[in-house]
N, C-alpha and C positions, 0 to 999 in steps of 0.2 A: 582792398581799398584802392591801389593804385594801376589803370589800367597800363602807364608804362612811364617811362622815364628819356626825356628828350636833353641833350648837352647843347653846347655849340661849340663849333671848330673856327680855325682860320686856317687848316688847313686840310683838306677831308683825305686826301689820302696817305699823310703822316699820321692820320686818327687813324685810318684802315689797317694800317700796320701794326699800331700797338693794340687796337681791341680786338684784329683780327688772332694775332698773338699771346692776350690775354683769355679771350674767351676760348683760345683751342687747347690752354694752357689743364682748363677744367671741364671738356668736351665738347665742347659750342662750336659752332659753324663758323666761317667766314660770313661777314655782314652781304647781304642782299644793298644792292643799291636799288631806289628808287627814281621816276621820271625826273625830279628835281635832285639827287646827287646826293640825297642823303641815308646814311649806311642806316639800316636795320639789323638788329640782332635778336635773333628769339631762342630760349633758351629756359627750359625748366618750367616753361608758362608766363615767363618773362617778355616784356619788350622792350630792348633799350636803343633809344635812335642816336644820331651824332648828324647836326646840322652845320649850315652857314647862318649863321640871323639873317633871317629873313629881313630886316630890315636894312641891313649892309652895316651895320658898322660893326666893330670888331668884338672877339667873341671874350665875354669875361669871364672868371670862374666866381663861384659865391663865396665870399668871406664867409667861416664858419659850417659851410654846408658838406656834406660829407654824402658818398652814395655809395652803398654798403649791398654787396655781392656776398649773396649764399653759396659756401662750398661744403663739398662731401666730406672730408679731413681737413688734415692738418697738413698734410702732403699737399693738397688740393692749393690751402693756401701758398705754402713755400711754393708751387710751383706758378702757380698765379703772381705772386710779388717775380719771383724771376724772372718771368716770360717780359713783364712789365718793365722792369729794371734792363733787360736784354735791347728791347724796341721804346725806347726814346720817352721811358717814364724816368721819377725818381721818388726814390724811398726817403719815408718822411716817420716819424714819430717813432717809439721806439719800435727795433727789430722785429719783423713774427715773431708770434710768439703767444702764449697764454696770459690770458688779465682776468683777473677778478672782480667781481662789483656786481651791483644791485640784479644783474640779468644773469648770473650765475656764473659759470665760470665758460669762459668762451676764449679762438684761436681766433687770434688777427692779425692781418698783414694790412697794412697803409703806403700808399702810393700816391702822387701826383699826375694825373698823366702829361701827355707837352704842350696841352693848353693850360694846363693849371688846376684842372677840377680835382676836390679830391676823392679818392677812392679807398674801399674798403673791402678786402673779402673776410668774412666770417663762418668760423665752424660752431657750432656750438655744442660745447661737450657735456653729453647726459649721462 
């Protein structure tokens, strides 16, 4: 459904550090820059980019909105919230860990990164 997922920064190379660090955290490359400065990360058939707004004014995160990363385990996650928590994110909701509800039983880790958006990696255990 979604060909990829675009954030914005205010600052792109404090972004570079933490998704660079998050995403090597669960095998990912470091971000490709493009001619306009903004990181690329491709990953599992994934694309997820990290802008400046393009219109200049400053970058917000969404109230409510959440952007939720597929990991292989549960290790996957703890190492993913660490890498994050390490490079200039912070840990929000409760700890990793397992939660139950309607989508069965699944491992998550929730993070802020340092502009504010939130973040979610998920395992989901069959």
């Amino acid at each position: 459904m979604f060909s990829h997922v675009m954030i914005g920064s205010n600052d792109i190379q404090r972004s570079k550090k933490f998704y660079d660090a998050l995403f090597a955290a669960i095998g990912g490359k470091p971000a490709r820059q493009d001619d306009k400065g903004r990181l690329i990360y491709a990953h599992k058939g994934g694309i997820f980019m990290v802008t400046n707004p393009i219109d200049g004014k400053t970058a917000t995160h969404a109230n409510g909105g959440t952007i939720g990363f597929t990991v292989d385990s549960a290790e996957d996650s703890d190492a993913w919230h660490k890498a994050g928590t390490a490079n200039g994110g912070t840990s929000i909701e409760d700890a990793p860990g397992m939660r139950k509800g309607g989508f069965g039983d699944l491992y998550l880790a929730y993070l802020r990164d340092p502009d504010g958006n939130k973040l979610c990696a998920l395992h989901r255990i069959v």
